[in-house]
C-alpha positions as CSV (number, residue, x, y, z in Angstrom):
1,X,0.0,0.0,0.0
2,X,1.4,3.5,-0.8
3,X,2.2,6.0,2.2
4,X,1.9,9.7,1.4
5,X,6.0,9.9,1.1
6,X,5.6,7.6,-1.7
7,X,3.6,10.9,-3.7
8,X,5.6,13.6,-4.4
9,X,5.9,16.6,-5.5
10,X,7.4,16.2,-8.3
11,X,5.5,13.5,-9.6
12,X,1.9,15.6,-9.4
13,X,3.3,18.4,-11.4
14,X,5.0,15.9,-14.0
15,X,1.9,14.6,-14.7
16,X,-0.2,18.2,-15.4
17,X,0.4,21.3,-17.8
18,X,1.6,24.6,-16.0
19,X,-2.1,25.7,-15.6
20,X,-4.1,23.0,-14.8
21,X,-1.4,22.5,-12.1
22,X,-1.8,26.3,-11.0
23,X,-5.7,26.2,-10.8
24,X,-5.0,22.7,-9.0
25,X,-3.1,24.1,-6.1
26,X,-5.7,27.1,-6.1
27,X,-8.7,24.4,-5.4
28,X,-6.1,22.8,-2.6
29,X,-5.9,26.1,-1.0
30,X,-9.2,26.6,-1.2
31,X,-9.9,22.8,0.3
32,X,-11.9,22.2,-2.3
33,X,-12.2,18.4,-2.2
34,X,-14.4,16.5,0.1
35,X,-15.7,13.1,1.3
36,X,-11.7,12.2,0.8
37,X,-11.7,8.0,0.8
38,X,-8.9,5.6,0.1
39,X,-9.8,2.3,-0.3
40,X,-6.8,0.1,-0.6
41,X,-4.4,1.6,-3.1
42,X,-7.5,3.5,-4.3
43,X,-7.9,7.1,-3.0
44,X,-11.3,9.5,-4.3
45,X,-13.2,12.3,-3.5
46,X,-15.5,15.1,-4.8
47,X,-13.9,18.0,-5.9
48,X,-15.9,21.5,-6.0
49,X,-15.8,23.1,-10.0
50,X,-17.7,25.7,-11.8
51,X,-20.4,23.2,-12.1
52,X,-23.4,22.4,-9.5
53,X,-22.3,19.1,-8.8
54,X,-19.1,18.6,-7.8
55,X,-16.7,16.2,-9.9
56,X,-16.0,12.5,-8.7
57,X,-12.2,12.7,-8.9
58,X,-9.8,9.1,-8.3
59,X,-6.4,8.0,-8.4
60,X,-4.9,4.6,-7.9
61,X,-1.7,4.0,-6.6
62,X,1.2,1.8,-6.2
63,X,4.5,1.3,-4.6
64,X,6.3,3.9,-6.7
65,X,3.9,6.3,-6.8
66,X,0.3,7.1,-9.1
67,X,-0.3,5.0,-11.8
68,X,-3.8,6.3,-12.9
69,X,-6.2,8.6,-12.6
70,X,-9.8,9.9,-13.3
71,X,-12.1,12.9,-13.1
72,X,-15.6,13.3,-13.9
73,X,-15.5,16.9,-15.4
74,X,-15.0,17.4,-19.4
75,X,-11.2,18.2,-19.5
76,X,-10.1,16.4,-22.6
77,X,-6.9,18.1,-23.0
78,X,-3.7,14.9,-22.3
79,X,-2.5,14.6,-18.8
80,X,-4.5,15.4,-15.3
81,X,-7.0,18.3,-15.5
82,X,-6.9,20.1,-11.8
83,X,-9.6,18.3,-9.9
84,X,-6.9,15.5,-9.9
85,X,-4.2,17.9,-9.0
86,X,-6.4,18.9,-6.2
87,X,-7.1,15.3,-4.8
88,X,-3.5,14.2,-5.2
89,X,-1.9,17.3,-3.3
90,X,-4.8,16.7,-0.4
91,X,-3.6,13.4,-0.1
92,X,0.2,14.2,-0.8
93,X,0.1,17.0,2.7
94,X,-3.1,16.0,4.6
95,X,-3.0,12.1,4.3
96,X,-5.0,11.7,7.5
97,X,-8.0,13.3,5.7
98,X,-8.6,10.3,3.7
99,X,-10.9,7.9,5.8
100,X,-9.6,4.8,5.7
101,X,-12.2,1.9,4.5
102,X,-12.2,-1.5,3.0
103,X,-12.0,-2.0,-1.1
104,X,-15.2,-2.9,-2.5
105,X,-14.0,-6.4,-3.1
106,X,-13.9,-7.4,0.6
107,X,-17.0,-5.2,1.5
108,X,-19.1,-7.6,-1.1
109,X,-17.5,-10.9,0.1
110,X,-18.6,-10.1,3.9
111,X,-22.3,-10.1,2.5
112,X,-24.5,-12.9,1.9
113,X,-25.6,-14.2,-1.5
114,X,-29.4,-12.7,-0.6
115,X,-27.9,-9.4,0.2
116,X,-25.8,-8.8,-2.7
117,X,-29.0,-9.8,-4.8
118,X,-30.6,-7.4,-3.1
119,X,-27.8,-4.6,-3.3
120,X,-27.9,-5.2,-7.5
121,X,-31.4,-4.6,-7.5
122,X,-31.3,-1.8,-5.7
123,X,-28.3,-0.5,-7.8
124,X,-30.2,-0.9,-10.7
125,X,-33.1,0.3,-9.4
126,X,-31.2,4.1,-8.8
127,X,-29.5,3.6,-11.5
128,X,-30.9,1.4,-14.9
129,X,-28.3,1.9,-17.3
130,X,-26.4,-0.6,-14.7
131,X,-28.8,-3.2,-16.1
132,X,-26.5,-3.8,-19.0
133,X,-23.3,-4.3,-16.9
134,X,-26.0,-7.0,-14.5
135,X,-27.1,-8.8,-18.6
136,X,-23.6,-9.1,-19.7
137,X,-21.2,-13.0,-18.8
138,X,-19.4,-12.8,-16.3
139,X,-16.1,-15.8,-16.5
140,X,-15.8,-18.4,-14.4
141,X,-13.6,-21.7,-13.8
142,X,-15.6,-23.5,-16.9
143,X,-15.9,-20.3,-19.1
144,X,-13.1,-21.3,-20.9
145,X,-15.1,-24.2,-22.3
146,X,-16.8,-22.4,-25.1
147,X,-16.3,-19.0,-26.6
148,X,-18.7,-16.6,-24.6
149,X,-22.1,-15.5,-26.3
150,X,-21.1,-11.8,-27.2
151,X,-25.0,-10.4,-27.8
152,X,-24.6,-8.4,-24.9
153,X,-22.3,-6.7,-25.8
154,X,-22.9,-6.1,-29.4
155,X,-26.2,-4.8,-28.3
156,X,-24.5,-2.0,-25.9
157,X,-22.1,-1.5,-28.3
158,X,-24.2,-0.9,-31.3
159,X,-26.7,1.5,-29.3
160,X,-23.6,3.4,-28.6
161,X,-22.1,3.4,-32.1
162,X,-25.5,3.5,-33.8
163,X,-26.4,7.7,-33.3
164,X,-22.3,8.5,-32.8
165,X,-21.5,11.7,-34.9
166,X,-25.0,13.3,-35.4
167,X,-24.5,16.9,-34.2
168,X,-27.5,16.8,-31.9
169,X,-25.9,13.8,-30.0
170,X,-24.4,15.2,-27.1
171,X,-24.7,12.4,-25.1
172,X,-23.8,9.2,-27.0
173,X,-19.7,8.7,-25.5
174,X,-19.3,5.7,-27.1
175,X,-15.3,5.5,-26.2
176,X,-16.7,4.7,-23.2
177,X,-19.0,1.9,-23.9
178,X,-15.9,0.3,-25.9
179,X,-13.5,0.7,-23.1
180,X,-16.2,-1.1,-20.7
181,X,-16.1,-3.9,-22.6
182,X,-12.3,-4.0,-22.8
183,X,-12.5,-4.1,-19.7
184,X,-15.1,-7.3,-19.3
185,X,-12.8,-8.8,-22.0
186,X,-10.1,-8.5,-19.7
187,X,-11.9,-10.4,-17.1
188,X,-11.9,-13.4,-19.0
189,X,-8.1,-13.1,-19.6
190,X,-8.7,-13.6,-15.5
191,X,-9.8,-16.9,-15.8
192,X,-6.9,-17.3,-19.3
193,X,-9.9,-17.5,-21.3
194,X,-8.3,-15.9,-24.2
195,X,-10.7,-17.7,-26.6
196,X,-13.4,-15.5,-25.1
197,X,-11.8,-12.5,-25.0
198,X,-10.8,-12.7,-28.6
199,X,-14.8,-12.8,-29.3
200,X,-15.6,-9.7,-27.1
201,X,-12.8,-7.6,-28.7
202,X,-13.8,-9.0,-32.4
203,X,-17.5,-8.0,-31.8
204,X,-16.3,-4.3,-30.8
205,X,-14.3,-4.0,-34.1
206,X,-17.2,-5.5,-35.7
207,X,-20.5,-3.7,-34.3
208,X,-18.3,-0.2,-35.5
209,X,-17.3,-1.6,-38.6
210,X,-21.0,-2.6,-39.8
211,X,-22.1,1.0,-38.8
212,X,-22.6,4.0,-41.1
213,X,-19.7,6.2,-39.7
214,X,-18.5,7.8,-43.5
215,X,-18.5,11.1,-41.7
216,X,-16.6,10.5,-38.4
217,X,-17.3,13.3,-35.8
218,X,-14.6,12.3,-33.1
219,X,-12.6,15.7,-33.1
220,X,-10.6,14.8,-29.7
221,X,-10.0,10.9,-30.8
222,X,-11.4,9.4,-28.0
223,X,-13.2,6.8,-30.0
224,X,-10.6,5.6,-32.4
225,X,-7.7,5.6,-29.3
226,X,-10.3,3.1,-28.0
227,X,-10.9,1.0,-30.9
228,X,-6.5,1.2,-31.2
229,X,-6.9,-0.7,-28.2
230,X,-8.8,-3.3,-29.2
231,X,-6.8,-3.9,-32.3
232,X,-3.6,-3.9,-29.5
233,X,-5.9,-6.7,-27.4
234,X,-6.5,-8.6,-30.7
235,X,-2.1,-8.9,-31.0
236,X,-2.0,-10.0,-27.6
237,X,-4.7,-12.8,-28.5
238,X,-2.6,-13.6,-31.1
239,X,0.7,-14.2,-28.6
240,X,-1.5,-17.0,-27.1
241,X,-0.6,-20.4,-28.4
242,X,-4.0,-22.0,-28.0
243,X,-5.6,-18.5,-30.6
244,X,-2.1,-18.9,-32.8
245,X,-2.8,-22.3,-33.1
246,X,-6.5,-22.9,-34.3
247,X,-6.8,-21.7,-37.9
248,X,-10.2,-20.6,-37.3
249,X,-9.4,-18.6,-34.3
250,X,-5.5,-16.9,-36.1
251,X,-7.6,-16.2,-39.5
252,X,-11.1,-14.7,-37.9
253,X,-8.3,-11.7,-36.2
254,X,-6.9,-11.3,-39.1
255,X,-10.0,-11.1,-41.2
256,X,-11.2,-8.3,-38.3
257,X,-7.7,-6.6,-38.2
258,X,-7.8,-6.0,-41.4
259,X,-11.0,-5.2,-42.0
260,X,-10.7,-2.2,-39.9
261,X,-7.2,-1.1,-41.7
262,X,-9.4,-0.9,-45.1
263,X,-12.3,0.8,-43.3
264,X,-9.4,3.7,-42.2
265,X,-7.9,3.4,-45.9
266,X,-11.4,4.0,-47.5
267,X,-12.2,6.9,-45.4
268,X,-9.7,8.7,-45.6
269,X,-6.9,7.9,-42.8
270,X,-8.0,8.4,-39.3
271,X,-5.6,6.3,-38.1
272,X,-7.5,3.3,-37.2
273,X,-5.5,-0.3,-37.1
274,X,-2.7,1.6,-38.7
275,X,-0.5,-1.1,-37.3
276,X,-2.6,-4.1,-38.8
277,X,-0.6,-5.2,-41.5
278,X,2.2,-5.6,-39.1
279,X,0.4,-7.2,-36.7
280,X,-0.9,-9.8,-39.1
281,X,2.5,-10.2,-41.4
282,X,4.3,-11.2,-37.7
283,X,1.8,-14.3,-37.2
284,X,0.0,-15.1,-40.6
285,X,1.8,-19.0,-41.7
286,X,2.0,-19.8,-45.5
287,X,-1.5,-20.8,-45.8
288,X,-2.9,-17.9,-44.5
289,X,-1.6,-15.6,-46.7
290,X,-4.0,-15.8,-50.3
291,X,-6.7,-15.3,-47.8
292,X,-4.8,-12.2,-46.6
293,X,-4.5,-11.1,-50.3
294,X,-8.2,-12.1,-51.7
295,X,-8.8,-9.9,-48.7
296,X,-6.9,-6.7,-49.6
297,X,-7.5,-6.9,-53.3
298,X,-11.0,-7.2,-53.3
299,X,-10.7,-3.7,-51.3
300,X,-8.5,-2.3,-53.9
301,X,-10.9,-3.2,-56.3
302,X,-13.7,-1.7,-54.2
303,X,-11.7,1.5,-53.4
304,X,-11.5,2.2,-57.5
305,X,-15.1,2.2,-57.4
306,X,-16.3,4.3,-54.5
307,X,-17.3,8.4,-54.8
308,X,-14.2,9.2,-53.0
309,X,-11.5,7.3,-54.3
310,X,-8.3,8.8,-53.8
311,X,-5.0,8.2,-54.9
312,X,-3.6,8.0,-51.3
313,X,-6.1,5.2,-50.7
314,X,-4.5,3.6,-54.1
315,X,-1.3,3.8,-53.0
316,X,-1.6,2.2,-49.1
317,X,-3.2,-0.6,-50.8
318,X,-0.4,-1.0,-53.4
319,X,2.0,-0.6,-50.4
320,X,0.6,-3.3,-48.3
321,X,0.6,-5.7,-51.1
322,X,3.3,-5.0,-52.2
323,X,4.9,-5.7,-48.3
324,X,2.4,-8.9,-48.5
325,X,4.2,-10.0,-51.9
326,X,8.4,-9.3,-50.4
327,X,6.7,-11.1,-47.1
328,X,5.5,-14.3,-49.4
329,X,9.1,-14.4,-51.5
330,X,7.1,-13.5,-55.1
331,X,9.6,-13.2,-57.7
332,X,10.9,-9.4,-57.6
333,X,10.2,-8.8,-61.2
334,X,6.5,-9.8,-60.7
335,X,6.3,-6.7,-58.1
336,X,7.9,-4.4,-59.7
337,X,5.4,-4.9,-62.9
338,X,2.3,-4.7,-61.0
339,X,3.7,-1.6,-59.4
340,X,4.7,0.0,-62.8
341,X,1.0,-1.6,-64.7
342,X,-0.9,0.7,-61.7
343,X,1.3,3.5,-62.0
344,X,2.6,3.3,-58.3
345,X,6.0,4.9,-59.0
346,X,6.7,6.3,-56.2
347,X,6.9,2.7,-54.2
348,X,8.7,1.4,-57.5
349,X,11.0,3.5,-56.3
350,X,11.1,2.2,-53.2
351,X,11.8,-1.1,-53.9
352,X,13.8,-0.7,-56.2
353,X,16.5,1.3,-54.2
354,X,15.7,-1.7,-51.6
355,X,17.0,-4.1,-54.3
356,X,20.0,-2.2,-54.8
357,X,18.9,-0.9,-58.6
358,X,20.0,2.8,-57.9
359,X,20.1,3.3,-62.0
360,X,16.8,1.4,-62.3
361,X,15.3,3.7,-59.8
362,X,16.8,7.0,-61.0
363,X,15.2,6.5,-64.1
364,X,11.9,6.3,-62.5
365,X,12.7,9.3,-61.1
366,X,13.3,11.1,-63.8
367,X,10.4,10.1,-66.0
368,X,7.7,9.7,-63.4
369,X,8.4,11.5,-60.1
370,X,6.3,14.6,-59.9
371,X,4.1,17.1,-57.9
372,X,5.6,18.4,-54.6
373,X,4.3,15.2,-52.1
374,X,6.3,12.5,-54.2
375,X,9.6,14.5,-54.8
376,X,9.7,15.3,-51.2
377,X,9.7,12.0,-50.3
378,X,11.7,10.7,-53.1
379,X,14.4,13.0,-52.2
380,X,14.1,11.9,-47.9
381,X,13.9,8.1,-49.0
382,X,17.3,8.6,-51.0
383,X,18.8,10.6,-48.3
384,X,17.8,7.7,-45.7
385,X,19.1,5.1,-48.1
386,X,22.8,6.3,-47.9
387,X,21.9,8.3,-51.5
388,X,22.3,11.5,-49.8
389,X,24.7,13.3,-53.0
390,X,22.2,11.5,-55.7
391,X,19.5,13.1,-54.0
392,X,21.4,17.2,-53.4
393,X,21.6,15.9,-57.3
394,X,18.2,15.4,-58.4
395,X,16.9,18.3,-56.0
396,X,19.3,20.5,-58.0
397,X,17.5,19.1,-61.4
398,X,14.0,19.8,-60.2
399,X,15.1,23.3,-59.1
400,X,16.5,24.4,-61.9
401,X,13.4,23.0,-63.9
402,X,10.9,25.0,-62.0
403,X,11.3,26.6,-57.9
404,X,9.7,24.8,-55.7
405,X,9.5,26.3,-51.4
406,X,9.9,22.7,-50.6
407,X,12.9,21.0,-52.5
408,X,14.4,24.5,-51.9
409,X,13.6,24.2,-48.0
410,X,14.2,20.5,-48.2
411,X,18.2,21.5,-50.2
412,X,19.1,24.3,-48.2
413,X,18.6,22.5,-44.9
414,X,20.6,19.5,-46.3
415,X,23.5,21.2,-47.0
416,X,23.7,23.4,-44.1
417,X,23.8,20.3,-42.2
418,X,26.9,18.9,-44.8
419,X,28.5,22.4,-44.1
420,X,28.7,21.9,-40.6
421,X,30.0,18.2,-40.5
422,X,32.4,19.5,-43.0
């Protein structure tokens, strides 16, 4: 358990901005926090705000010091707003405000099986959106058995997902809704039913995929840092033997993974399952990988046909092939055509500089590389590749074709940095 030397400082105002700090210290002052608790390595209160009702503010600790920590109010901007600053600097000087009482685990094991019926009822009673959390499986020693039945939870999660983004929706948050069920998920990993949890985080990936999201309204990125995490769960899954094993189980995360990476490819990049290919590439086996590439074709081909195809779009798809293709040991030569019969020059560039077939590639450059975007990058890629004269060269070519502010930047910066080694 964590003693109030164990807080310091230091470690309070590492974890907010100047001013949320400032105003934090203000609200100490002013003793703003009230009904102080710690339960365990669990300390909470309410802190007073420019709202009515005050804000439930928590922090959990450990041996080293805070490891997390919550507020109630609307403060979306990264680290602790300065409710939390308030509650950890009562705790951190006036420890003995905090009444000491028993975690909410051994409070419930001290009741009987009639009471706790009763408490739930009561619970729900207050408070019926608890009702869902009381309708969802729970594990258990036999859970592990069969996958669980995840219709609970694809009916929470598709009320929550279903009116997300309409400007008059002020109180949809489905971010949380998806990290609640993470967090049931994770219960099963309790009991190492990984089989289980693999379901629950499949059906979150699923229930937002099958919605109508084309105009995604999630300005702070609450909901797509959520769904990240379930594509991060879904690797773990796939570091357990008994989900890396069963074909059914290794290709059915794939299939999701992946799904979601073409859902963020064919609207536009919001930088959902960015890591997917990855993931999959590390664990797919031989025979999983024409499913992998019926999978991403057929969206390529899908992509061509939509209102708001995009060349980007064209171009992640070519990329990820083209990864998929090195990854499977397809004849070079067979690449490099497909990527020159869909005009993907740029990433013939690419690999051609990573077969070693500088001339090849400078050719390409010269015929095909154009537009600001695709010279930039030529020019970085060549400088990363040990080509850093070849490409002082080529940016000297464009120039003196036509000025351009960004080979220009891009030069002058490069050879101020060759200046000073010199």
């Amino acid at each position: 358990m964590t003693s109030q030397s164990e807080i310091t400082l230091a470690q309070i105002r590492a974890r907010a901005n100047k001013n949320s700090f400032a105003r934090g210290e203000q609200y100490f002052r002013q003793n703003a926090i009230s009904e102080a608790v710690k339960r365990g390595n669990t300390i909470e209160g309410l802190c007073e705000g420019s709202e009515p009702q005050p804000y439930h503010v928590q922090a959990t600790l450990n041996e080293t010091g805070i490891v997390e920590t919550s507020c109630t109010c609307e403060y979306s901007y990264e680290r602790d707003c300065k409710h939390i600053v308030a509650l950890l600097l009562t705790y951190q000087k006036h420890p003995e405000d905090f009444e000491e009482r028993p975690t909410i685990k051994d409070t419930l094991q001290k009741r009987t099986k009639e009471e706790l019926i009763k408490l739930i009822q009561t619970m729900v009673r207050h408070y019926p959106d608890l009702q869902d959390l009381v309708d969802r499986p729970v594990p258990g020693p036999d859970t592990y058995l069969a996958p669980v039945n995840t219709t609970q939870f694809r009916k929470e999660l598709r009320r929550a997902f279903e009116n997300f983004g309409d400007y008059d929706d002020d109180e949809t948050m489905p971010a949380d809704i998806v990290f609640s069920v993470i967090q049931s998920a994770e219960d099963f990993i309790d009991f190492a039913d990984w089989r289980s949890a693999s379901a629950i985080y499949q059906a979150i990936l699923d229930e937002f995929l099958d919605g109508n999201h084309e105009y995604l309204l999630d300005d702070e990125g609450e909901l797509i840092e959520s769904l990240n995490t379930v594509v991060e769960k879904l690797a773990a899954c796939l570091g357990q033997a008994e989900i890396l094993d069963s074909d059914t189980e290794r290709r059915a995360i794939f299939t999701m993974l992946m799904r979601a990476f073409i859902w963020d490819t064919d609207y536009g990049g919001h930088g959902l399952a960015d890591d997917a290919p990855d993931i999959v590439f590390k664990y797919a086996r031989p025979a999983d990988i024409p499913i992998i590439r019926d999978q991403l074709l057929a969206a390529q081909a899908d992509h061509i046909k939509r209102p708001y195809s995009s060349g980007w779009g064209q171009e992640v798809y070519s990329h990820v092939l083209m990864e998929l293709d090195t990854f499977d040991h397809v004849d070079p030569e067979v690449i490099l055509e497909r990527l020159r019969q869909n005009g993907q020059y740029y990433l013939l560039v690419i690999k051609l500089l990573d077969l070693k077939r500088l001339d090849e590639a400078i050719e390409v450059i010269r015929l095909h590389i154009q537009g600001n975007v695709d010279q930039t990058r030529v020019l970085y890629d060549l400088q990363q590749k040990g080509y850093e004269e070849i490409a002082i060269q080529q940016a000297e070519v464009w120039l003196n074709a036509a000025y351009n502010d960004f080979i220009a930047n891009w030069l002058l910066e490069r050879l101020k940095i060759k200046h000073d080694h010199e």
